[in-house]
C-alpha positions as CSV (number, residue, x, y, z in Angstrom):
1,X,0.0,0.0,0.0
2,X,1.3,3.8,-0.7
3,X,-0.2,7.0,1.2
4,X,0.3,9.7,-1.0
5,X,0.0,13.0,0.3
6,X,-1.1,15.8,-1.3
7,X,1.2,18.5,0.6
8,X,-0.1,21.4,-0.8
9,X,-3.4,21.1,1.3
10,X,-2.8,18.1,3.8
11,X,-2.6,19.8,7.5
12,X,-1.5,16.3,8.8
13,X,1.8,15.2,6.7
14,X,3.7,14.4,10.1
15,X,1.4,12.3,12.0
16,X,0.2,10.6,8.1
17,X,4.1,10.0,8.2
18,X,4.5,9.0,11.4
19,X,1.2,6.4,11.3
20,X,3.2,5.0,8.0
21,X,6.1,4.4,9.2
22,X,4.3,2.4,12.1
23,X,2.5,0.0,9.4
24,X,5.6,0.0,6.9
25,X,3.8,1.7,4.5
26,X,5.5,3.7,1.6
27,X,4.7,7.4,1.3
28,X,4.7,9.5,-1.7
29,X,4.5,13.6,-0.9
30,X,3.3,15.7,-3.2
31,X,3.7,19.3,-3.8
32,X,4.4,22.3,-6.4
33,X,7.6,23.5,-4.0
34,X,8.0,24.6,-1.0
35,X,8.9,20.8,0.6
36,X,12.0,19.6,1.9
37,X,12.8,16.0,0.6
38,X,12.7,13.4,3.6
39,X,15.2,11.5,5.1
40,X,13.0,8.4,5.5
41,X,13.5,5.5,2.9
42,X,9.8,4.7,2.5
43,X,9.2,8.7,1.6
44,X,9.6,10.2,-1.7
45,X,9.2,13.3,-2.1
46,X,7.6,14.4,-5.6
47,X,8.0,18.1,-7.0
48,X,5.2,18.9,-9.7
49,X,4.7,21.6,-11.8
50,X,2.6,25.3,-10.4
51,X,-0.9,24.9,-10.8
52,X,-3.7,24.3,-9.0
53,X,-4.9,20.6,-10.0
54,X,-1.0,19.5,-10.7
55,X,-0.3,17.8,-7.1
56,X,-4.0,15.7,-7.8
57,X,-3.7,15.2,-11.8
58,X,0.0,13.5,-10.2
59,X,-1.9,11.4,-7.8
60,X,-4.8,10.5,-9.9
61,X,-2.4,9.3,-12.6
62,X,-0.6,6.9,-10.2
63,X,-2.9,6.2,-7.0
64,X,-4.6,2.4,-7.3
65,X,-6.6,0.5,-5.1
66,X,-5.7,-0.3,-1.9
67,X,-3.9,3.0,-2.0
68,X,-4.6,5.9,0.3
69,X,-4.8,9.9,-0.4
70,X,-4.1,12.4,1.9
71,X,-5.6,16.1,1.3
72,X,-7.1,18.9,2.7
């Protein structure tokens, strides 16, 4: 299973991270800038283009079932 997080609007990436890491989950961050990458090996940190649907047209492209998505 991967928890991607939509960073631009998620309030709760530490505690989704945290909760992850816990379950040995992989994590996927998402954002247009703005994020530090992670030390973490299960995060991956993903920079996407500015725009306002760019961070979900990412996840929507790659998210499958079982998968989770994290957003405001």
């Amino acid at each position: 299973m991967t928890i991607y997080i939509d960073a631009d609007a998620c309030p709760v990436k530490e505690e989704t991270v945290r909760v992850a890491e816990r379950y040995g989950h992989r994590v996927v961050i998402v954002s247009n800038g703005g994020i530090r990458p992670r030390r973490e090996t299960f995060v991956k940190t993903v920079v996407v283009p500015e725009g306002p649907d760019a961070a979900d047209l990412y996840i929507a492209e790659r998210i499958g079932p079982g998968d989770i998505c994290v957003t405001g």
